[in-house]
C-alpha positions in Angstrom: 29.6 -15.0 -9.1 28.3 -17.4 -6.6 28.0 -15.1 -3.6 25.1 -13.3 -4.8 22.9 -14.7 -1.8 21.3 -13.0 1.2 24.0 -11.9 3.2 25.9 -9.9 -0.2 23.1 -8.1 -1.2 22.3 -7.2 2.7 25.7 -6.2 3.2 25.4 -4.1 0.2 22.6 -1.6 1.7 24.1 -1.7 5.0 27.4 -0.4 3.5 25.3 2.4 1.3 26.5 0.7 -1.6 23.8 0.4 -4.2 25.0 2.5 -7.3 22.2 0.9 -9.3 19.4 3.2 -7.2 18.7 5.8 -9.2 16.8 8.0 -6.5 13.4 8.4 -8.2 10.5 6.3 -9.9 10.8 4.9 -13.0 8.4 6.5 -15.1 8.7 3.9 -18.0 7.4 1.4 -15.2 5.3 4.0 -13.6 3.5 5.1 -16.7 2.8 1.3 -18.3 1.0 0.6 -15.0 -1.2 3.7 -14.7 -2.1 2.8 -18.7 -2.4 -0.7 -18.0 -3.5 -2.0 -14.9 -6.5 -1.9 -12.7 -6.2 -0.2 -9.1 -7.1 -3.8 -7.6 -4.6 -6.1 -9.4 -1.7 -7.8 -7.7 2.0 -6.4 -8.5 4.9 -7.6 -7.6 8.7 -5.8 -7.9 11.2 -7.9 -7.5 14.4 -6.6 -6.3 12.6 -3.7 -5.3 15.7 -2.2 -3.3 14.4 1.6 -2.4 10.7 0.7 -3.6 10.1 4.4 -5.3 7.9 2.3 -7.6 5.6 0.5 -5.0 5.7 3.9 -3.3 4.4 5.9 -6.1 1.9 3.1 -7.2 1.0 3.0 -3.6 0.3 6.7 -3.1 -1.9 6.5 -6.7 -4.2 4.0 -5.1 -3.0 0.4 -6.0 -3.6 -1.2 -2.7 -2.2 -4.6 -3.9 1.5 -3.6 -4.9 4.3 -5.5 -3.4 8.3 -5.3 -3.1 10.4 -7.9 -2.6 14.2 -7.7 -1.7 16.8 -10.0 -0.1 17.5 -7.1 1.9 15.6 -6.2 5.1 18.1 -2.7 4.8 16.2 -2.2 1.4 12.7 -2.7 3.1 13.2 -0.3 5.6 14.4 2.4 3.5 10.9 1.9 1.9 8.7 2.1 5.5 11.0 4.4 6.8 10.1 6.8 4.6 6.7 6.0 3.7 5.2 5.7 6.8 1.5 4.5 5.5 3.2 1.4 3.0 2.3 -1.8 5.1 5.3 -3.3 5.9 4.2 -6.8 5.3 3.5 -6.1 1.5 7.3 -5.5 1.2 8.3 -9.3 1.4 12.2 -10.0 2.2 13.3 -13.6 0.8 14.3 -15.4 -1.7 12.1 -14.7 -4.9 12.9 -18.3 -5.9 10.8 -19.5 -2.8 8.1 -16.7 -3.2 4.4 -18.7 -3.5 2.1 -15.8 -4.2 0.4 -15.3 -7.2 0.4 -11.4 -9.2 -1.5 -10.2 -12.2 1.6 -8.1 -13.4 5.4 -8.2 -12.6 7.7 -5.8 -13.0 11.3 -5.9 -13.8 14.1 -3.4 -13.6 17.5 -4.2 -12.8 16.5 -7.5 -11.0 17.2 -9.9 -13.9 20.6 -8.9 -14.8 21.6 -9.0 -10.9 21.1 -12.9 -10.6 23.6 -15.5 -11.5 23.2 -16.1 -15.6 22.9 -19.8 -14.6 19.9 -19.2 -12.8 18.0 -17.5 -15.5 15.5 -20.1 -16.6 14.7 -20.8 -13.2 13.8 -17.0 -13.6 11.9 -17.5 -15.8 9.8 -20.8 -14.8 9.3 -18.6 -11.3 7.6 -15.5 -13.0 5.4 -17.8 -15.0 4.7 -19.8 -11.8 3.7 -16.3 -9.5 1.3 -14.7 -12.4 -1.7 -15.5 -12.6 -3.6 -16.9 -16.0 -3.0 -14.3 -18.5 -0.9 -12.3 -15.9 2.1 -9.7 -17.7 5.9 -9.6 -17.3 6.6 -6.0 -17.9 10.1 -4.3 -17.5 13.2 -3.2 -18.6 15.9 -5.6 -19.6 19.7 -4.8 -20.5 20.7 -5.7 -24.3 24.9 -5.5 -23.6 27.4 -8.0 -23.8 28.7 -7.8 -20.2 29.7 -11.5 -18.7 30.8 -10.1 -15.4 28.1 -8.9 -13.5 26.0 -7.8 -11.2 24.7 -6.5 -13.8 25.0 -9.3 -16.3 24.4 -8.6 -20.1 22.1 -10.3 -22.0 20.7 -9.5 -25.7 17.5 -10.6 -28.1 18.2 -14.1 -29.0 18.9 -15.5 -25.5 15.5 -13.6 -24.0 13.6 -15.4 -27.0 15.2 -18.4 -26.1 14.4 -17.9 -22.4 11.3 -17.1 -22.7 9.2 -17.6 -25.7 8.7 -21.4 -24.6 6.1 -20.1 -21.8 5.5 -16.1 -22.6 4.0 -14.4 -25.3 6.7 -11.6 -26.5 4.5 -8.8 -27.2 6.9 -6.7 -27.0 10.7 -6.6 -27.3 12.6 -3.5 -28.3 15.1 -0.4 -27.9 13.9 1.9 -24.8 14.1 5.3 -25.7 13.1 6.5 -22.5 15.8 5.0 -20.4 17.4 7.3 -17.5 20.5 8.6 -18.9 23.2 5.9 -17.5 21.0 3.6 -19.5 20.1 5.0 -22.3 20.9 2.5 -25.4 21.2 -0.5 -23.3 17.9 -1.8 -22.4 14.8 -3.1 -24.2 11.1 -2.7 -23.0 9.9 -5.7 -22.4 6.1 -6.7 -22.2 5.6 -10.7 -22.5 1.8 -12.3 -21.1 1.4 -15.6 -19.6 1.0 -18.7 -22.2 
């Protein structure tokens, strides 16, 4: 699809139509970056929609958490409702023109909503925002589905993607997914080569 730009994905919130919100944080994300990461590093959620995430990682003291959405409607759901988030850590643009750097990315549901041709561009962007030894942590779809948002994907093709520039330290069945999930993603934790 090649209308996945600006304007569908803003149209999208603006119509209440965003099925893949699932109302609450992530604790798989959630929980890997309370283990993981120091109060003081730089994260970044692309495709951050709602932003439970960067609220909850907010409200537990990580003062360097940012969203980013194509969709200004997403954003202000965030500072609407979280009246302390600064509004200019929520970014709205084009993650492909994001020049920031992070220490840890996450990914849920962000991937599989881009065009499968732009997917090593994808990839060549995360490794070009983290930082030396920074962490692409996350959730990834394994399921054959070619029409999309979301788009499948499966373990060959995210070795292939990334293994030329990540280290895959981690690739495998989630078994804490939320329930509409549940047998379809992997965990994901790959560092920076």
């Amino acid at each position: 699809m090649s209308n996945l730009n600006a304007a569908y994905w803003q149209n999208r919130y603006a119509q209440n139509d965003f099925p893949w919100d699932i109302g609450y944080t992530n604790k798989v994300l959630t929980n890997y970056v309370e283990q993981n990461v120091a109060k003081d590093d730089h994260i970044l959620i692309p495709g951050a929609g709602s932003g439970y995430e960067a609220e909850y990682l907010w409200n537990k003291g990580y003062i360097h958490v940012y969203a980013l959405d194509y969709a200004a409607d997403a954003k202000a759901l965030l500072v609407n409702r979280v009246s302390n988030f600064p509004a200019d850590q929520y970014l709205t643009g084009d993650f492909f023109e994001l020049d920031q750097r992070f220490d840890i990315i996450l990914e849920q549901t962000f991937f599989c909503a881009l065009n499968p041709i732009l997917r090593p561009h994808y990839v060549d962007q995360m490794h070009r925002l983290l930082n030396n030894e920074g962490v692409l942590f996350g959730l990834l779809f394994e399921m054959d589905q070619l029409d999309g948002p979301p788009y499948g994907g499966n373990i060959a093709e995210y070795k292939d993607l990334f293994e030329p520039t990540f280290e895959l330290k981690t690739m495998q069945k989630c078994l804490d997914s939320i329930a509409p999930r549940l047998g379809k993603e992997l965990i994901i934790e790959f560092f920076k080569k």
